[in-house]
Wavefront OBJ file of the C-alpha trace (Angstrom):
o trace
v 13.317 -3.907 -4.013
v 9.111 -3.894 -4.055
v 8.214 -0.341 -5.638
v 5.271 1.234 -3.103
v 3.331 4.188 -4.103
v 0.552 6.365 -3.177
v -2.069 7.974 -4.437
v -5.200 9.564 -3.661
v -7.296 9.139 -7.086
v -9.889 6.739 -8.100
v -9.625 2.893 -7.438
v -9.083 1.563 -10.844
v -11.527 -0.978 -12.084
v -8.987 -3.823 -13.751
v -5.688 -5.457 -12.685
v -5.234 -7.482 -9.164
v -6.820 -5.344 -6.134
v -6.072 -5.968 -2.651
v -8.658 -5.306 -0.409
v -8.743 -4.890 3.644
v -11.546 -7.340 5.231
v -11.847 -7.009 9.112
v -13.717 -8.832 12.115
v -16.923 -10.711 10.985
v -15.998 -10.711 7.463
v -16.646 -6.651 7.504
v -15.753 -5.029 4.130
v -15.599 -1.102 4.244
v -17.205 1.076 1.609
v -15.457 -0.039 -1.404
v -15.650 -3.817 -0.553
v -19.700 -2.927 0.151
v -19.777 -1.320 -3.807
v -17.641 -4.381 -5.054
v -19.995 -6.681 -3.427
v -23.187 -5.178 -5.028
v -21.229 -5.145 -8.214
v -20.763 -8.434 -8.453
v -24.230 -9.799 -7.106
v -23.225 -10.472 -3.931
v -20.249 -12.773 -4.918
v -17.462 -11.456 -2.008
v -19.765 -11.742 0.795
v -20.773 -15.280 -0.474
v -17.323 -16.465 -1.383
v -16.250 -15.283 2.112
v -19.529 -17.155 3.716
v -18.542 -20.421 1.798
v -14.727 -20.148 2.548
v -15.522 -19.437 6.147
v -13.255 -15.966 5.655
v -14.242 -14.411 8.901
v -11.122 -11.717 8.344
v -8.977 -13.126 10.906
v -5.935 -11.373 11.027
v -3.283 -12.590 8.680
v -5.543 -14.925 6.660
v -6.023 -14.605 3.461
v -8.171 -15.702 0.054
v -8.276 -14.766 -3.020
v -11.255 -14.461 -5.985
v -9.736 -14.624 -9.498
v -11.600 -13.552 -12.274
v -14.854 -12.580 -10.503
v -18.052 -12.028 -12.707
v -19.480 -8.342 -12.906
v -16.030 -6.470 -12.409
v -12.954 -6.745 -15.032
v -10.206 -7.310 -12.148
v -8.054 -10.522 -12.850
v -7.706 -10.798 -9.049
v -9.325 -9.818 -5.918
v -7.155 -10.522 -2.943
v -8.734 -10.845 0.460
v -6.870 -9.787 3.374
v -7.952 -10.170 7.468
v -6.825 -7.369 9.474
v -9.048 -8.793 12.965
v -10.796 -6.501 15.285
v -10.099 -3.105 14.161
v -9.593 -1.935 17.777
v -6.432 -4.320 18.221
v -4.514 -3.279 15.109
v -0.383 -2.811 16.051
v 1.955 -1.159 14.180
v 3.669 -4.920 13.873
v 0.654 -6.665 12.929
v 0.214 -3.897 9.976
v 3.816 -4.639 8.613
v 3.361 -8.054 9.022
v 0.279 -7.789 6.634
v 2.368 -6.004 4.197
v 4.501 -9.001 4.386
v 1.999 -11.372 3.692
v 0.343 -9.332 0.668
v 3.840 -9.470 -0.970
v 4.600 -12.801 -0.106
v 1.179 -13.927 -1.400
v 1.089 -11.604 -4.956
v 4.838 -13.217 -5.695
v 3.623 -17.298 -5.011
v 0.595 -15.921 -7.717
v 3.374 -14.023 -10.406
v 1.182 -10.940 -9.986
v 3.815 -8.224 -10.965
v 1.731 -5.314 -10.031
v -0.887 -4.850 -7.647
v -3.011 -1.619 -6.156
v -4.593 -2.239 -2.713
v -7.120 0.383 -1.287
v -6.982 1.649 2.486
v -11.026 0.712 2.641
v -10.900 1.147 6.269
v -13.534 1.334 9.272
v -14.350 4.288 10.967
v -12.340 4.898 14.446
v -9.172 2.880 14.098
v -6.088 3.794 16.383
v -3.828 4.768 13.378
v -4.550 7.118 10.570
v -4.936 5.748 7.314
v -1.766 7.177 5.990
v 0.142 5.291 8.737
v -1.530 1.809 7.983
v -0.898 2.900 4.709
v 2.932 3.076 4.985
v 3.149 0.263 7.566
v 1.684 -2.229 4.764
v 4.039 -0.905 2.233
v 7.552 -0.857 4.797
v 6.020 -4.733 5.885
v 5.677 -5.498 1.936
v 9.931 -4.120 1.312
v 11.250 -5.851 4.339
v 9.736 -8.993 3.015
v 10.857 -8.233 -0.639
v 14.579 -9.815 0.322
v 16.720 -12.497 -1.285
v 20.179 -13.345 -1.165
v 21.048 -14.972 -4.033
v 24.558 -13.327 -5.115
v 26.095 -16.857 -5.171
v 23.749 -18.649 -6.814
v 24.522 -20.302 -10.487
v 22.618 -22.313 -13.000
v 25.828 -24.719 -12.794
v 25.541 -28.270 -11.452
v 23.597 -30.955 -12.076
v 20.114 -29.832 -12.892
v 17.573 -30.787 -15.346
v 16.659 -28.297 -17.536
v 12.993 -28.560 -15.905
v 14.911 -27.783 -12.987
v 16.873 -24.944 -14.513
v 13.759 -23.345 -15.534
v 11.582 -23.879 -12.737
v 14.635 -22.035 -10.230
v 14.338 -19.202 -12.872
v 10.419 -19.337 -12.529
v 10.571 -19.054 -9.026
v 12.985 -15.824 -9.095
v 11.040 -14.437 -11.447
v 7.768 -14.388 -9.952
v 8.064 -11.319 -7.498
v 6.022 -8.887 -7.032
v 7.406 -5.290 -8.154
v 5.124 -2.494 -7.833
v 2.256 -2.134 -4.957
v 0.237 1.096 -5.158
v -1.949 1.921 -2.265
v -4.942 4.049 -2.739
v -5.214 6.216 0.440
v -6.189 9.759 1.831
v -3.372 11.806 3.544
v -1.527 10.688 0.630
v 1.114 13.212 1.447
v 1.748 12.057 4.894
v 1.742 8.579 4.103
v 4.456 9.338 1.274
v 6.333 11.084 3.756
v 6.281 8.026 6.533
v 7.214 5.553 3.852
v 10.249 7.630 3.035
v 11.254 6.944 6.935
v 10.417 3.511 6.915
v 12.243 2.933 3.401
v 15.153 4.165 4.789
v 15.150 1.668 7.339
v 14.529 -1.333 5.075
v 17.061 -0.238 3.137
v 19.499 -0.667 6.172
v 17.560 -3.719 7.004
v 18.836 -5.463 3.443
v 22.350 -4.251 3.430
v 22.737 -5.805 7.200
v 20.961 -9.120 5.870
v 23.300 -8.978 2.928
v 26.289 -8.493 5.370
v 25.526 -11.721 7.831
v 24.907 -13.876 4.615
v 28.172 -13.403 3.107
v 30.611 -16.292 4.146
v 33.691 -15.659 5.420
v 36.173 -15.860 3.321
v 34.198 -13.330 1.295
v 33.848 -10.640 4.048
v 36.522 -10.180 7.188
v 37.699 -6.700 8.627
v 39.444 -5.289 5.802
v 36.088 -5.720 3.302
v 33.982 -4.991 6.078
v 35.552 -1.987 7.039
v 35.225 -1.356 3.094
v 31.609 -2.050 3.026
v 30.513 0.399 5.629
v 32.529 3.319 4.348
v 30.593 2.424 1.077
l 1 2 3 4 5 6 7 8 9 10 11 12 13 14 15 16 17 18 19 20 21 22 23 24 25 26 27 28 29 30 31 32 33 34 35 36 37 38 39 40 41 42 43 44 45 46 47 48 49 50 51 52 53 54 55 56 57 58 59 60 61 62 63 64 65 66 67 68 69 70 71 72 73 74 75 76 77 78 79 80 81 82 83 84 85 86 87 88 89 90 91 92 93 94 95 96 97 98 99 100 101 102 103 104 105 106 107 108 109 110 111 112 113 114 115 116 117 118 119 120 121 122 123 124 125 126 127 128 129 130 131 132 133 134 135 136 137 138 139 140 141 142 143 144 145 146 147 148 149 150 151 152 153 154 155 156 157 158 159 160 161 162 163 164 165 166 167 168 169 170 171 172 173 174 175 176 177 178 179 180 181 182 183 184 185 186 187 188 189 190 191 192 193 194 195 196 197 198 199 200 201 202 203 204 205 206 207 208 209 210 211 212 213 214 215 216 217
């Protein structure tokens, strides 16, 4: 299951960074510093991609001149004032879905939020991270590498399970509280996967008797 963390220190300045965009292609402080950093490349890459920050969409800037991060990833959040606690996790989904399809292992994404949203940052914090576990789910206890296959197909099955993303580290303030939400919402993903795991089983593998032996487990 997708590793989240929190911490409060500096952004680091290398690696694959996430970064929040909202309405209008708005970037918050750090997005504003990355942007003079790199001559004005996000805010152009954004005018030429038409990236407006629509919620949900998404772009990403690999390699960009003037910083040393092998990824920037791009992500809309909409009009600030319309942010839900769904639409948050649903992000979180995204981001994780999105770093996997690259084979980005490890990622840190920075709460560079505008001023007067209706959650805390700690919340949207935690939110991103419970979206990013829920979506961090495969059940693949049957599968084999037996059967016909190629070995071209062989390897690019073992390619595809491979590339998942493992750790996410959010940079945020109220780092405490937004450890302390995440525990709650880890919790629940965690009973999330086992019930996933439990209505993907067929049924000669689980009846009443296993059943019954699962949930006393």
């Amino acid at each position: 299951m997708l590793k989240v963390s929190f911490s409060d220190r500096a952004v680091p300045t290398k690696g694959t960074l996430v970064l929040p965009v909202f309405d209008e292609a708005s970037l918050g402080d750090k997005g504003a510093e990355l942007n003079s950093n790199t001559n004005g490349l996000l805010v152009d890459f954004m005018d030429r991609r038409d990236f407006a920050g629509a919620v949900g969409s998404m772009q990403t800037i690999t390699k960009p001149a003037g910083v040393a991060y092998d990824e920037i990833l791009l992500v809309g959040f909409g009009d600030k004032d319309k942010l839900t606690p769904l639409a948050l996790e649903e992000n979180g989904g995204r981001i994780m879905a999105r770093l996997s399809d690259l084979g980005i292992k490890e990622a840190v994404m920075v709460m560079d939020l505008p001023d007067h949203t209706p959650f805390e940052a700690p919340e949207i914090a935690a939110r991103i991270g419970f979206g990013g576990v829920l979506r961090d789910y495969r059940f693949d206890k049957y599968k084999t590498d037996h059967g016909k296959k190629s070995d071209d197909d062989k390897k690019a099955q073992k390619d595809k399970t491979e590339k998942r993303l493992e750790k996410l580290k959010i940079i945020t303030t109220g780092m405490a509280s937004a450890k302390k939400l995440f525990a709650e919402y880890e919790g629940v993903a965690k009973g999330v996967h086992i019930a996933r795991d439990l209505v993907s089983e067929p049924a000669n593998e689980l009846y009443p008797a296993t059943y019954a032996k699962r949930c006393k487990e």
